[in-house]
C-alpha positions as semicolon CSV with decimal commas, in nm:
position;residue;x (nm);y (nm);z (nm)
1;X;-4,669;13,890;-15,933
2;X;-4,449;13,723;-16,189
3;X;-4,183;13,508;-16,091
4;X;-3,932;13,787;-16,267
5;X;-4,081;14,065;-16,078
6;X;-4,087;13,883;-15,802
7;X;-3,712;13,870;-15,823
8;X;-3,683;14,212;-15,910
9;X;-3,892;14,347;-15,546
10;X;-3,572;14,090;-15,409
11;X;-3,343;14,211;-15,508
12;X;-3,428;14,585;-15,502
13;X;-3,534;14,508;-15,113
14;X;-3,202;14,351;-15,013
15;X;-3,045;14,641;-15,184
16;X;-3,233;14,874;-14,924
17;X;-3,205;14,681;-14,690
18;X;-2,796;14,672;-14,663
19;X;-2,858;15,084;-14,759
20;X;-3,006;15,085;-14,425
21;X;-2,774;14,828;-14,252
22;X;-2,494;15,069;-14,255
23;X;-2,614;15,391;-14,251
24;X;-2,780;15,284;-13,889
25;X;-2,462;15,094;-13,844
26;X;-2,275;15,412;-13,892
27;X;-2,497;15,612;-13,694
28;X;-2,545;15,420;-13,396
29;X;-2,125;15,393;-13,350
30;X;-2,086;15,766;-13,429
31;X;-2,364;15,881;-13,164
32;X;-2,331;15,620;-12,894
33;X;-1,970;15,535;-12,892
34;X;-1,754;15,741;-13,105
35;X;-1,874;16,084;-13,067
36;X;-1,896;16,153;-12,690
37;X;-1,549;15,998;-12,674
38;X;-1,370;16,172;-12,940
39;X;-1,560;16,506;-12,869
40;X;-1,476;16,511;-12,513
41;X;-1,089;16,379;-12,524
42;X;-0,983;16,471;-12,849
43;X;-1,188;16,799;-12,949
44;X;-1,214;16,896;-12,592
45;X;-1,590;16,988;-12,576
46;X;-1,755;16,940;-12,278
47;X;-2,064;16,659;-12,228
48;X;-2,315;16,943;-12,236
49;X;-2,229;17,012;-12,566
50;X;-2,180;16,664;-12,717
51;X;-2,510;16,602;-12,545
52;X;-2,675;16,916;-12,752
53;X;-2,509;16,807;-13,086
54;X;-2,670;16,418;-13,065
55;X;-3,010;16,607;-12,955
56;X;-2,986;16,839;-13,266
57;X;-2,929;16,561;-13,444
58;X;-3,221;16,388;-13,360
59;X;-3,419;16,706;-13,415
60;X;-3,353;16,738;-13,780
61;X;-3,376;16,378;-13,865
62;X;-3,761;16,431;-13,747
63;X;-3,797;16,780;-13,877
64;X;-3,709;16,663;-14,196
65;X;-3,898;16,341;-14,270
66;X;-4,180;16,551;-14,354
67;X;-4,025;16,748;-14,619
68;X;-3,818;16,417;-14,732
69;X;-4,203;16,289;-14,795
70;X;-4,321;16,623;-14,994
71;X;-3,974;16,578;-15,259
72;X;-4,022;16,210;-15,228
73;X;-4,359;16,250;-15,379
74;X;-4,216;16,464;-15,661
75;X;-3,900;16,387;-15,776
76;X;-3,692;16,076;-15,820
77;X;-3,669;15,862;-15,492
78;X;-3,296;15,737;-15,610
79;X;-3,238;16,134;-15,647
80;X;-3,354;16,228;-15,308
81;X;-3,158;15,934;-15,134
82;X;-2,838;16,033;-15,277
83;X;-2,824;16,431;-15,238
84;X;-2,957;16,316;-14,849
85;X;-2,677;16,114;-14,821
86;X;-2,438;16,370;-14,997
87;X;-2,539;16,643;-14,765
88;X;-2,537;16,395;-14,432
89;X;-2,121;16,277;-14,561
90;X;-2,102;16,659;-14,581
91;X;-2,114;16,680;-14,186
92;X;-1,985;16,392;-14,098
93;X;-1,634;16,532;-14,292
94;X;-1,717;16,822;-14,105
95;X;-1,697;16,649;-13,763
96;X;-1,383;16,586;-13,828
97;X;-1,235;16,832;-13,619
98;X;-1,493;17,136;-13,555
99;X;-1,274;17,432;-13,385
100;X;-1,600;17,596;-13,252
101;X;-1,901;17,430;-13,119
102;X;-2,167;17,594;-13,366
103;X;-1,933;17,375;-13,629
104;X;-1,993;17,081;-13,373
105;X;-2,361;17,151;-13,380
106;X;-2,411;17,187;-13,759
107;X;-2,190;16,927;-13,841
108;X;-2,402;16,668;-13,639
109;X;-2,730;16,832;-13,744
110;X;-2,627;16,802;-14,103
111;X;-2,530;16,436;-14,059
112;X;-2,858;16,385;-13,976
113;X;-3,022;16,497;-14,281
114;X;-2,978;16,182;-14,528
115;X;-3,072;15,900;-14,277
116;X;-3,474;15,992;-14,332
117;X;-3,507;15,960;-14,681
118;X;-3,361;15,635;-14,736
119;X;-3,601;15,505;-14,438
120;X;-3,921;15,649;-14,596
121;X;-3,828;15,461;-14,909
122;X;-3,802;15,153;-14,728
123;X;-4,127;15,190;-14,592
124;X;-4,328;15,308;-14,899
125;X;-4,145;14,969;-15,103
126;X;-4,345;14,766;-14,825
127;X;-4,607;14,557;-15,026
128;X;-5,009;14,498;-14,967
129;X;-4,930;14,172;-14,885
130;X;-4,721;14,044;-14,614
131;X;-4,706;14,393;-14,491
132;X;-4,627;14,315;-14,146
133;X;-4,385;14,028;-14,201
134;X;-4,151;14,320;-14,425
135;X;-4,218;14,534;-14,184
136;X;-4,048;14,278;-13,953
137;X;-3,782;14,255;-14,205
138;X;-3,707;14,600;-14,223
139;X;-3,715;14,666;-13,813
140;X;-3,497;14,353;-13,789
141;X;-3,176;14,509;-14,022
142;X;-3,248;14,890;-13,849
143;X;-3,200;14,712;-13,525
144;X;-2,881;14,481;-13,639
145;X;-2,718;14,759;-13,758
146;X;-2,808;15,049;-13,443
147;X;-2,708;14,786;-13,216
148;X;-2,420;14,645;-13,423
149;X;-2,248;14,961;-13,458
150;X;-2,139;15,109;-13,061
151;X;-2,025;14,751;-13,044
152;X;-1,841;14,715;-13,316
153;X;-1,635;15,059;-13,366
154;X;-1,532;15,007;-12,980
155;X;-1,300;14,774;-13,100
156;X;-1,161;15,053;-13,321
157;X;-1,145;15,321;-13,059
158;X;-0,898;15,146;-12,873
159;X;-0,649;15,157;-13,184
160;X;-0,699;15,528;-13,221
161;X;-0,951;15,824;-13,296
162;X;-0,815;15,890;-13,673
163;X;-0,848;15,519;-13,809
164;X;-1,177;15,497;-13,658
165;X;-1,325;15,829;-13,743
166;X;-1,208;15,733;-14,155
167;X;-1,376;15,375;-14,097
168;X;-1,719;15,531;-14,046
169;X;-1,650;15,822;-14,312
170;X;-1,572;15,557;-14,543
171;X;-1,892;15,330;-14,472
172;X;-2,092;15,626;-14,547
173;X;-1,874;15,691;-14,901
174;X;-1,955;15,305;-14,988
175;X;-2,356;15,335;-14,862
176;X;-2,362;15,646;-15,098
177;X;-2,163;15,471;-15,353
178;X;-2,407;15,149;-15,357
179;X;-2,706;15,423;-15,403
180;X;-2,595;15,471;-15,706
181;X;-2,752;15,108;-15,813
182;X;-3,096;15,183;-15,657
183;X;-3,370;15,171;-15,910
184;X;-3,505;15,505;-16,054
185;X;-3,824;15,482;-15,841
186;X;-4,104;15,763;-15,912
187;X;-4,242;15,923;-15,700
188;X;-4,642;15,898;-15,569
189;X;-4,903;15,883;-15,846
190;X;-5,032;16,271;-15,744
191;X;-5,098;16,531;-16,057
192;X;-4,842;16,724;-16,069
193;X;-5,080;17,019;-16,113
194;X;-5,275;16,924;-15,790
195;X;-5,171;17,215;-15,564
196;X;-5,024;17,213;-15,212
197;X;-5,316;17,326;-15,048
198;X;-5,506;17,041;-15,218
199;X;-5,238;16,793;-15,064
200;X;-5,213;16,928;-14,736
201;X;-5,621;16,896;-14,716
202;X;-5,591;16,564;-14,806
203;X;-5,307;16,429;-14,552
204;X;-5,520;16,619;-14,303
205;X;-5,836;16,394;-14,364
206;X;-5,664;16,141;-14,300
207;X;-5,531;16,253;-13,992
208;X;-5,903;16,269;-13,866
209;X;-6,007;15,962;-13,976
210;X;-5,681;15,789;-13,730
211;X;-5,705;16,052;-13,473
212;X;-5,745;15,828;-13,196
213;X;-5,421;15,661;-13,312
214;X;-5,228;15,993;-13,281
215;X;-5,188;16,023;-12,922
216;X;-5,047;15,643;-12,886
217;X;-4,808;15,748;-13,198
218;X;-4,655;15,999;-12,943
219;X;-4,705;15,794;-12,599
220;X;-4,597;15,518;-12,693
221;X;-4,226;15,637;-12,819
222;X;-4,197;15,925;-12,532
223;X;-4,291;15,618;-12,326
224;X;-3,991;15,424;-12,447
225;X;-3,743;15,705;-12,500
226;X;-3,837;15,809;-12,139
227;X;-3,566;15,499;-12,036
228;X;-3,263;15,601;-12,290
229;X;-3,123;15,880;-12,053
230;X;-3,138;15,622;-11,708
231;X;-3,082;15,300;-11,817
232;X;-2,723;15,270;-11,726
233;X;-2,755;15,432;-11,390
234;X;-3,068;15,189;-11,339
235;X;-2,882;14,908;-11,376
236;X;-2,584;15,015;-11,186
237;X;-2,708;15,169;-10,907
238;X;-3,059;14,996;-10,839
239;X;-3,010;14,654;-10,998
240;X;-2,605;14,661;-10,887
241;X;-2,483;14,541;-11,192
242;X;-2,174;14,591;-11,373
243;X;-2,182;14,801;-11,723
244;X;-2,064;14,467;-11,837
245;X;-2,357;14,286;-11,703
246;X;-2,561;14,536;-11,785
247;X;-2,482;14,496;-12,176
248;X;-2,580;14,147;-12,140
249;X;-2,913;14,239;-12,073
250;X;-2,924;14,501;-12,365
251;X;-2,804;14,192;-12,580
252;X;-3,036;13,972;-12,438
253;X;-3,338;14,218;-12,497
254;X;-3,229;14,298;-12,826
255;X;-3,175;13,928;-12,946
256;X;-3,493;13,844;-12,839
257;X;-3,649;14,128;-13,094
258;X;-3,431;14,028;-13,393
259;X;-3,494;13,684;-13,390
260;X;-3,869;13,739;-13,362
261;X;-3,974;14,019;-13,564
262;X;-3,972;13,797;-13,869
263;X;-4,176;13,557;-13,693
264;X;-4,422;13,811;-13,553
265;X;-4,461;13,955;-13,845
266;X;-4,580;13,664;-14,032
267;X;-4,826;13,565;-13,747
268;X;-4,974;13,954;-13,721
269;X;-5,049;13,860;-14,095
270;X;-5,238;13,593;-14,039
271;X;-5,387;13,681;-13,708
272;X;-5,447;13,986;-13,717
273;X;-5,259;14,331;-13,558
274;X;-5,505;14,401;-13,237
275;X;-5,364;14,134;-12,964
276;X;-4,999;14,177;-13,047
277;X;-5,092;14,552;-13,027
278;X;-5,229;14,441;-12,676
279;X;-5,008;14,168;-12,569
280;X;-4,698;14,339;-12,709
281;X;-4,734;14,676;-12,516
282;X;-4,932;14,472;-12,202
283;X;-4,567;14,241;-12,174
284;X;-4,362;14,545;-12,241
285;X;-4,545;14,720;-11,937
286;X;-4,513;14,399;-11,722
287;X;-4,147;14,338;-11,766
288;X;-4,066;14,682;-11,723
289;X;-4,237;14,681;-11,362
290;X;-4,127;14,382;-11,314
291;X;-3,772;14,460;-11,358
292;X;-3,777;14,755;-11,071
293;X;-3,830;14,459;-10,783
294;X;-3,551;14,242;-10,994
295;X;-3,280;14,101;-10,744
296;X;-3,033;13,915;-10,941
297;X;-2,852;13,902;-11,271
298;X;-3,029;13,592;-11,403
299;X;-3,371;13,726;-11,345
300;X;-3,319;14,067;-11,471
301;X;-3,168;13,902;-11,773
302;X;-3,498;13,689;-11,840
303;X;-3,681;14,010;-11,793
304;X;-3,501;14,194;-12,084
305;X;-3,547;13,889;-12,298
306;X;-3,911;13,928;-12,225
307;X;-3,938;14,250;-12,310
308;X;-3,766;14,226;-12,622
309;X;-4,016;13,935;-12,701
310;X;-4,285;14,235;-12,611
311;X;-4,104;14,413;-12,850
312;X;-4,074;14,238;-13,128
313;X;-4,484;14,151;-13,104
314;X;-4,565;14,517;-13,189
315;X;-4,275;14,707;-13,402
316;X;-4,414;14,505;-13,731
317;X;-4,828;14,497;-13,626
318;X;-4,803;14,863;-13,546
319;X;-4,590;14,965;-13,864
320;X;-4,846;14,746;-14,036
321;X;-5,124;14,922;-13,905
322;X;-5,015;15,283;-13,948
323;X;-4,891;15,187;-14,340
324;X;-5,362;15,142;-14,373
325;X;-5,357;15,494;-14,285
326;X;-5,120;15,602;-14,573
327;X;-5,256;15,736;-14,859
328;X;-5,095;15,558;-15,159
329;X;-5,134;15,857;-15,369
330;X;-4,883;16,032;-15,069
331;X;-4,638;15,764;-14,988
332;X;-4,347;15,975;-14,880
333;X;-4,549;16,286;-14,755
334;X;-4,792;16,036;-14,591
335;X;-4,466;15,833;-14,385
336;X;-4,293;16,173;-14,323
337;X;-4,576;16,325;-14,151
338;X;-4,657;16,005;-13,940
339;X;-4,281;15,903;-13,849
340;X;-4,251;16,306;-13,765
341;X;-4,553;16,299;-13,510
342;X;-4,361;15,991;-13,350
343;X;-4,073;16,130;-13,353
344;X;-4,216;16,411;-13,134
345;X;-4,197;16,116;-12,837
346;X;-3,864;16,073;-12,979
347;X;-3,768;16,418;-12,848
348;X;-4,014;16,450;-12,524
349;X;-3,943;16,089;-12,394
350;X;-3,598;16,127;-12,296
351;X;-3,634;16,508;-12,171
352;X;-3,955;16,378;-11,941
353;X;-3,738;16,079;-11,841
354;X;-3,479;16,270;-11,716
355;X;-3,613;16,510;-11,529
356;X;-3,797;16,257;-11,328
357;X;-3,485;16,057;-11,258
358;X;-3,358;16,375;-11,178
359;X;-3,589;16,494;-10,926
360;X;-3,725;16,181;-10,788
361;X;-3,540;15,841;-10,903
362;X;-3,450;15,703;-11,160
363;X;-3,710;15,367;-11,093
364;X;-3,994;15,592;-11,083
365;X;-3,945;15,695;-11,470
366;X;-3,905;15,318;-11,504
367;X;-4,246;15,272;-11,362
368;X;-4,394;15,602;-11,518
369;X;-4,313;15,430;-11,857
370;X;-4,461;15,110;-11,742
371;X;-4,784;15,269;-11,652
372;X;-4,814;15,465;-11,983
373;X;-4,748;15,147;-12,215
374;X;-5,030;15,007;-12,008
375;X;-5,207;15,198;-12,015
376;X;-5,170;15,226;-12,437
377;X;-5,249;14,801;-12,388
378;X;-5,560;14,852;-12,247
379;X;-5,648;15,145;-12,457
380;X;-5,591;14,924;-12,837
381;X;-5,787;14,686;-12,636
382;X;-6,120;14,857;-12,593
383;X;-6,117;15,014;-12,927
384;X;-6,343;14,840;-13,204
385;X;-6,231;14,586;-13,445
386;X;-6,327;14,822;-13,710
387;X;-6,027;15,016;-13,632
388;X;-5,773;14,745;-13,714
389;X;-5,913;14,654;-14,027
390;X;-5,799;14,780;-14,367
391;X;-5,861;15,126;-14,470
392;X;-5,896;15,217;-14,824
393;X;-5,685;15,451;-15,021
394;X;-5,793;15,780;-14,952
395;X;-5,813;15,901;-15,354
396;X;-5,851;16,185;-15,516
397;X;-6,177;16,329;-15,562
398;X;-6,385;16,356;-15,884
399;X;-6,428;16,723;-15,820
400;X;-6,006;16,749;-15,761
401;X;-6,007;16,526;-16,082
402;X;-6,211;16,815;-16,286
403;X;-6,003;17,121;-16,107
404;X;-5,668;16,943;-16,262
């Protein structure tokens, strides 16, 4: 790569980069802070539906990263990105102040509709080499800018519900605004003329070939998103902490993961993906069961720091991994139908988790989800070094050539 194209990638991946920065900013302080807030005191919905609107949400932004992929592949990338973002300012102007709760419902379902594309860009600008470490990158801004953003617009909320509400509508005007300057990026290589069926055949090839990776895709993030619902009332009621104490483990877990995904990444480069795979989701498992017999602030705080560590060893080698099993000639159909069988944990975990909280306690999910990453250690452990290796581009045919 020449030393002007070189700059070119640069500068074209810090532009994504800050794309992604605040739209994860925005959503992370409209769903976790602003939203349940504002819905409940100022719109005067109850939790119940506030909870449905942020789980509708969540819905459509994995519904749709399959068909983001399928117009991805076809049409302009920099077109896609900005009528996704159009259509997601759409409901957040919406959720200004719904007077039913179907408005409430769309409204947050529509918001989520231009968050995917931009991702699956991200991801398909990821290079051959020093995969993981970008993919390190990339997980290191999404997480800076979810995390960054309840913490943030709390210090809005405070100075009142229409000056904060206009601060996140107006991030999302300048994110669309800067999208504007994104490169005119094409689409995959696919003929045009190659039909749907063809496609669809292909992707599903694929899918054999990594079928033992597909039930991990979904474990592993039901797994985690079994602990987003009980969290809180873990740490209050079980560990006795304070919600203030309790965000200093959430900083110290997620401080951890930033300031090593970067490093991670570049080792799983060099190293290899299959014992960060291991190590990453054994540690993750350990800390979490670990943290269930925690008895003070300081060691519970050491525990989440761990954990993030755990963290931050697999996000990049796993991303890394899963981008072998993408067909180049299907970037965006290929990401959209992998990040949508995720998201299926996505959706499960948190349902799962909260019913056993419910029903039992809320530190057997914690050790339900310890069990399953475990158990998803020792499973990447015993597969064959085969699987980690690269795969090769899953091309056209000659015969699809000659139907063409």
């Amino acid at each position: 790569m020449t030393r002007s194209k070189k700059f070119s990638f640069r500068a074209e991946f810090i532009l994504l980069a800050l794309l992604l920065f605040i739209i994860e900013f925005v959503r992370g302080a409209f769903l976790v802070s602003f939203l349940p807030v504002y819905g409940v005191k100022e719109l005067g919905f109850s939790l119940t539906i506030i909870g449905v609107a942020v789980s509708v949400h969540y819905v459509v932004d994995t519904a749709v990263k399959l068909f983001a992929g399928f117009f991805l592949d076809r049409f302009s990338m920099k077109l896609v990105v900005i009528v996704g973002l159009i259509i997601s300012l759409a409901g957040l102007v919406l959720l200004s102040n719904p007077s039913k709760e179907w408005i409430l419902v769309l409204a947050s379902a529509l918001f989520g509709v231009g968050i995917t594309p931009l991702w699956l860009v991200c991801l398909t600008r990821v290079t051959e080499e020093n995969r993981a470490q970008q993919m390190g990158a990339l997980y290191t801004v999404w997480l800076i800018g979810l995390g960054s953003g309840p913490v943030v617009i709390n210090l809005f909320i405070d100075r009142g519900f229409v000056l904060t509400y206009w601060i996140l509508v107006g991030l999302w005007g300048v994110c669309t605004f800067l999208s504007l300057w994104m490169p005119k990026l094409e689409g995959a290589t696919l003929p045009k003329s190659l039909p749907m069926r063809k496609q669809v055949e292909l992707l599903w090839q694929r899918l054999r070939t990594m079928k033992l990776m597909l039930p991990g895709m979904i474990l592993q993030t039901a797994a985690a998103g079994m602990l987003v619902p009980i969290l809180p009332n873990f740490a209050s009621h079980v560990l006795g902490l304070s919600y203030t104490q309790y965000s200093y483990l959430l900083t110290a877990g997620g401080a951890m993961t930033v300031l090593l995904l970067v490093p991670m990444g570049k080792l799983s480069d060099r190293l290899g993906k299959k014992w960060f795979l291991v190590l990453g989701f054994g540690g993750f498992s350990i800390g979490l069961m670990c943290l269930t017999f925690s008895g003070s602030l300081i060691t519970s705080i050491l525990l989440a720091g761990f954990i993030g560590l755990s963290y931050s060893a697999v996000l990049p080698s796993w991303n890394a991994l899963l981008a072998h099993h993408v067909p180049k000639e299907q970037q965006g159909m290929g990401w959209g139908l992998f990040s949508s069988i995720e998201g299926i944990g996505v959706i499960i975990g948190p349902i799962i988790g909260g019913w056993i909280a419910q029903h039992f306690s809320d530190t057997l999910t914690i050790v339900v989800s310890s069990l399953l990453l475990g158990g998803i250690a020792i499973f990447y452990l015993v597969l064959s070094t085969r699987f980690y290796q690269d795969v090769k581009p899953n091309n056209l045919t000659k015969r699809d050539h000659a139907n063409e």
